[in-house]
C-alpha positions in Angstrom: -17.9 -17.6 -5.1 -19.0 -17.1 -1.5 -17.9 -13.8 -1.2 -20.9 -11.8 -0.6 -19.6 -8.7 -2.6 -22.5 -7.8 -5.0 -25.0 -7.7 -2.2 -22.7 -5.9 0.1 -21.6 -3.1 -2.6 -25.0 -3.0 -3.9 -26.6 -2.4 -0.7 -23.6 0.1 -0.1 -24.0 2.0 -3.1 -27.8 2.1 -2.3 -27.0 4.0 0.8 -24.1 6.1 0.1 -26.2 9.3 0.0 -27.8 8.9 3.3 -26.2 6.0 5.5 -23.1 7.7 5.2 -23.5 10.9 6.0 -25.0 9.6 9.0 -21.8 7.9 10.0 -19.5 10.7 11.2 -20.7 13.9 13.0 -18.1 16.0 10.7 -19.4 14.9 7.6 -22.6 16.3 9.0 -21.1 19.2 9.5 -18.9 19.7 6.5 -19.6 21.7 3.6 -22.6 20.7 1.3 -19.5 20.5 -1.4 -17.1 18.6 0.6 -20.2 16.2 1.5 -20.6 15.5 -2.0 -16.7 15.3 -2.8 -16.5 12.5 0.0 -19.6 10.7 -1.9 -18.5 10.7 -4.9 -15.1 8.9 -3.6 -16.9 6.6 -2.0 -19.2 5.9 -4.8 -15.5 5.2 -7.0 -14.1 3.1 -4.6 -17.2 0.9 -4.8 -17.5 1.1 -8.3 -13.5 0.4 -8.7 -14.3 -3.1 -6.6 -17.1 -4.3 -8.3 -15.1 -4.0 -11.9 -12.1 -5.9 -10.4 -13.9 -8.1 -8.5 -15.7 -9.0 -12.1 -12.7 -9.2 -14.0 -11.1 -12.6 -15.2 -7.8 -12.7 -16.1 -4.1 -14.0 -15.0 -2.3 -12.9 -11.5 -0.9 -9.8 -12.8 1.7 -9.9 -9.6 5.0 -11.0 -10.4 5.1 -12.6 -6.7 2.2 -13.5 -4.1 2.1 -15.6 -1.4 -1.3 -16.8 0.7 -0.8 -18.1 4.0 -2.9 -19.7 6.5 -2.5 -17.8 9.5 -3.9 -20.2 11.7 -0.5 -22.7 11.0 1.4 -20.7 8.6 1.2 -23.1 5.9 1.8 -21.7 2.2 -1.6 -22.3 0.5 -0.8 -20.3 -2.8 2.4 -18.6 -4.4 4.7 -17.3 -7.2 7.9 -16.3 -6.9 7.3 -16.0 -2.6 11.4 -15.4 -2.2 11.8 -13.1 -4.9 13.2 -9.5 -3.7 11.0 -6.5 -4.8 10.5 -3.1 -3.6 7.5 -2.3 -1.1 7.0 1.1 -1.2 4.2 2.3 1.4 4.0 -1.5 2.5 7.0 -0.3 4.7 4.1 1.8 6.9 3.1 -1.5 8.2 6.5 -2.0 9.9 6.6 1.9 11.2 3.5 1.0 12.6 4.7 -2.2 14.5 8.2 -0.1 16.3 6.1 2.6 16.5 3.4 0.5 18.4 6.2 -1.4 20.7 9.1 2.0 21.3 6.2 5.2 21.5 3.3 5.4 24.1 0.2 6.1 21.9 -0.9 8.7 24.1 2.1 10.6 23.6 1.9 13.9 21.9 4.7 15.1 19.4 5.6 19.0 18.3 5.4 18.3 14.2 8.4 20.1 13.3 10.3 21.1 9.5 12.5 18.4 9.5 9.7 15.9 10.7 7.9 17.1 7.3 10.3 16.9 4.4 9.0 13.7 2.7 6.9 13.9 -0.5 3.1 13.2 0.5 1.2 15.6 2.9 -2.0 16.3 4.7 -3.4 20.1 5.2 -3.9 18.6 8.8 0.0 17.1 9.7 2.1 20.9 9.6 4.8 22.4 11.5 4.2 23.5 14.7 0.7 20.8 15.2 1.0 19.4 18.8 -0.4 16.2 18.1 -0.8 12.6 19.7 1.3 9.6 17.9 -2.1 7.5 17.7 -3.4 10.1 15.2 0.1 10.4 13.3 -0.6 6.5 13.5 -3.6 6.6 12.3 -2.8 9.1 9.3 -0.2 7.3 8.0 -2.1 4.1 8.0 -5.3 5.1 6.6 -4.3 8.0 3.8 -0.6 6.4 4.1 0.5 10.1 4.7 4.0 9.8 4.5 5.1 12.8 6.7 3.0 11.8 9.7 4.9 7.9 8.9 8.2 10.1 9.1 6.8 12.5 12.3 6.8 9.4 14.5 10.0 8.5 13.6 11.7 11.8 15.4 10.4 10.1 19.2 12.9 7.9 19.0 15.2 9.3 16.5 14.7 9.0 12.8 17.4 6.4 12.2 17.3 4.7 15.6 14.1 3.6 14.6 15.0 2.7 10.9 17.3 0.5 13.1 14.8 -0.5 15.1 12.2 -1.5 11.5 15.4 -3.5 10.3 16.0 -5.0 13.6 12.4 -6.5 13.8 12.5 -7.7 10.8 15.5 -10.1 11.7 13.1 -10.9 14.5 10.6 -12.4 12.8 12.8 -13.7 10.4 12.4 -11.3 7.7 15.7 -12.4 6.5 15.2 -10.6 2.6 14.3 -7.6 4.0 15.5 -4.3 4.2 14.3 -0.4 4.9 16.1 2.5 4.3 13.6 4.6 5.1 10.0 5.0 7.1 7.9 6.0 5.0 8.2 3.5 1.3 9.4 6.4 -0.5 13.0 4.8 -0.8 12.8 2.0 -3.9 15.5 0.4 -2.0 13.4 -0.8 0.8 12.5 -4.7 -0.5 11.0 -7.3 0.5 9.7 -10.8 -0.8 6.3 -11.7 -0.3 7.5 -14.6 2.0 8.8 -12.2 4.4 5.7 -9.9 4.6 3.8 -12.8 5.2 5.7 -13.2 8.3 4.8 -9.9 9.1 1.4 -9.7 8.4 1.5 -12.6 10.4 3.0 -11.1 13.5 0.9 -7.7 13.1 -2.7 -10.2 12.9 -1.5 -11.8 16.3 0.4 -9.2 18.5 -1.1 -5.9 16.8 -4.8 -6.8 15.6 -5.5 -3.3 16.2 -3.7 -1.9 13.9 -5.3 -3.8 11.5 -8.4 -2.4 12.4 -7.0 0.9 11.9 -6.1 0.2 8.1 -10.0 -0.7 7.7 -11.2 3.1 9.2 -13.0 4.9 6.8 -14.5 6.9 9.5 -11.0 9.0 10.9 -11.2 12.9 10.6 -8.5 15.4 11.9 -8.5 19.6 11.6 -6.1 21.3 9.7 -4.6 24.2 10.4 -7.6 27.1 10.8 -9.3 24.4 12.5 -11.9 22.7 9.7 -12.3 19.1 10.3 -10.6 17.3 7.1 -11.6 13.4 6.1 -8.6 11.0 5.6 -9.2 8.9 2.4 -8.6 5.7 3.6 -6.3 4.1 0.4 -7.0 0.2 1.7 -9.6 0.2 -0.4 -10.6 -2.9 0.7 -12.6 -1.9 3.8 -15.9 -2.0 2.8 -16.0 -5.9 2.3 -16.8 -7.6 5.6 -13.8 -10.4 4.9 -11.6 -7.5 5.0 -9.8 -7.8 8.2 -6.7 -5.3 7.4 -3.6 -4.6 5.3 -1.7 -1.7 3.7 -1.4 -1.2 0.0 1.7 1.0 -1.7 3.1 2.1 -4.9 6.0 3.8 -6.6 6.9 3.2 -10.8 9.5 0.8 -9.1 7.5 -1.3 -7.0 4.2 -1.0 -9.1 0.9 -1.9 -6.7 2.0 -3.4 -3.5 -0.5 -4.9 -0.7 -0.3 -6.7 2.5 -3.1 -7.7 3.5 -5.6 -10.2 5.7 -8.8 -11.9 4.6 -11.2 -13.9 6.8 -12.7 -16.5 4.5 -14.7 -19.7 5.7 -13.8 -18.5 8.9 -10.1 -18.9 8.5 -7.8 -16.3 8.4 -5.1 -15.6 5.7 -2.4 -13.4 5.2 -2.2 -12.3 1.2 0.8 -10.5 0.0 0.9 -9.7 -3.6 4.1 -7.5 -5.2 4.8 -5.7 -8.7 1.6 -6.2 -9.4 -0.6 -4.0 -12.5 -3.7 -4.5 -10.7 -3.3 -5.8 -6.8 -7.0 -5.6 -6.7 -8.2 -7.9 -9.1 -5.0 -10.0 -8.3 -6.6 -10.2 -4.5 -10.3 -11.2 -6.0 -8.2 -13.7 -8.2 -6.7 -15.6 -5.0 -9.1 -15.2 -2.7 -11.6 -17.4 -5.6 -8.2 -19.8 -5.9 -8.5 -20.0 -1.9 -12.2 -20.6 -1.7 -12.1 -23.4 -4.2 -9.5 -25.0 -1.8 -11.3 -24.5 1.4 
């Protein structure tokens, strides 16, 4: 296989103690405890990787779709028109409105109402005067539901549910549905087809909120002002090929990811649904790809 995973996590596991700490001024400045907290996560997602990246078994997904972004043409699929719910998926498409009906710059009063959803940071609370790049950012990264459901409030919360369901009959999403902003809802579906539409659209138009989904590196305070790491939950982002995506999951939707890999220097958009294990599923197709390519 030509992905270069075992020297990559190797070489990242190797330097997890020191190359990281050198990577972000607050992790310097952290507490020795916290330090070693933020380690030992990293060392997990490395180690979670490398045991589905060496596992061999069946597609757990009950859909997937890959697509070659460079004409769109279905390379691999199951069930690709198939309805399932999303869950935090959906953050991809708050992200999108959000991108194209808010000026990044522009800074929002976090109020009670913005905050009711299930799924919080110590550093997104009532009363925080705080840009929509960073709510952006926050729900992207730690898919922090509130800060998904903060940005919401610019425009109104459902205008711009309006606004999530009206791009996606714009890009000809034509299976898919939100009824809220965050994924929480299991009645916001989708089929794998349609998110690769999206994915699509996000890879062209919004690259950079791709690269957002791959920050490991984003830190915010909370409220008495100590800098807090966001976990980023894509967990994808150490690997190189990783260009960007947004995983989810509720008992309904089981593991959920949208996702783009650059392989052989092609670029394609992998989707997989009600999947047990979206990992391994992704290092399952991405083989299947790389044996076609």
């Amino acid at each position: 296989m030509k992905l270069k995973i075992f020297s990559v996590l190797f070489f990242s596991l190797l330097l997890c103690s020191a190359g990281t700490a050198k990577a972000s001024l607050y992790l310097q400045q952290a507490p020795v405890s916290r330090q070693i907290e933020i380690l030992q996560q990293e060392i997990r997602v490395l180690k979670a990787l490398i045991s589905n990246f060496n596992l061999r078994q069946e597609i757990s997904a009950d859909s997937y779709i890959a697509v070659d972004l460079s004409d769109n043409s279905t390379v691999l699929e199951k069930n690709s028109a198939k309805s399932y719910p999303i869950a935090s998926v959906t953050k991809l498409m708050n992200a999108v409105v959000a991108s194209e009906n808010i000026p990044m710059s522009q800074t929002i009063t976090l109020t009670d109402q913005m905050l009711t959803p299930f799924g919080y940071s110590p550093c997104i609370f009532t009363g925080l005067k705080i840009s929509a790049d960073n709510l952006l950012r926050s729900a992207l990264t730690q898919s922090v539901n509130d800060a998904a459901e903060a940005l919401s409030y610019f425009v109104g919360n459902e205008k711009f549910i309006g606004l999530m369901n009206q791009k996606a009959k714009e890009l000809g999403m034509q299976d898919t549905v939100y009824y809220d902003t965050t994924g929480l809802n299991p009645a916001n579906h989708s089929t794998a087809k349609d998110l690769s539409k999206l994915i699509a659209y996000v890879n062209q138009k919004h690259p950079e909120l791709l690269s957002i989904t791959k920050d490991n590196d984003f830190w915010l305070p909370d409220s008495k002002g100590n800098f807090l790491k966001f976990e980023n939950e894509n967990n994808f982002y150490y690997l190189p090929e990783f260009v960007g995506g947004k995983t989810g999951y509720l008992p309904e939707a089981k593991q959920t990811m949208a996702s783009v890999f650059q392989l052989n220097g092609k670029s394609f958009g992998i989707i997989v649904l009600h999947s047990a294990n979206r990992m391994a599923d992704i290092f399952n197709i991405i083989r299947q790809l790389q044996n076609k390519i």
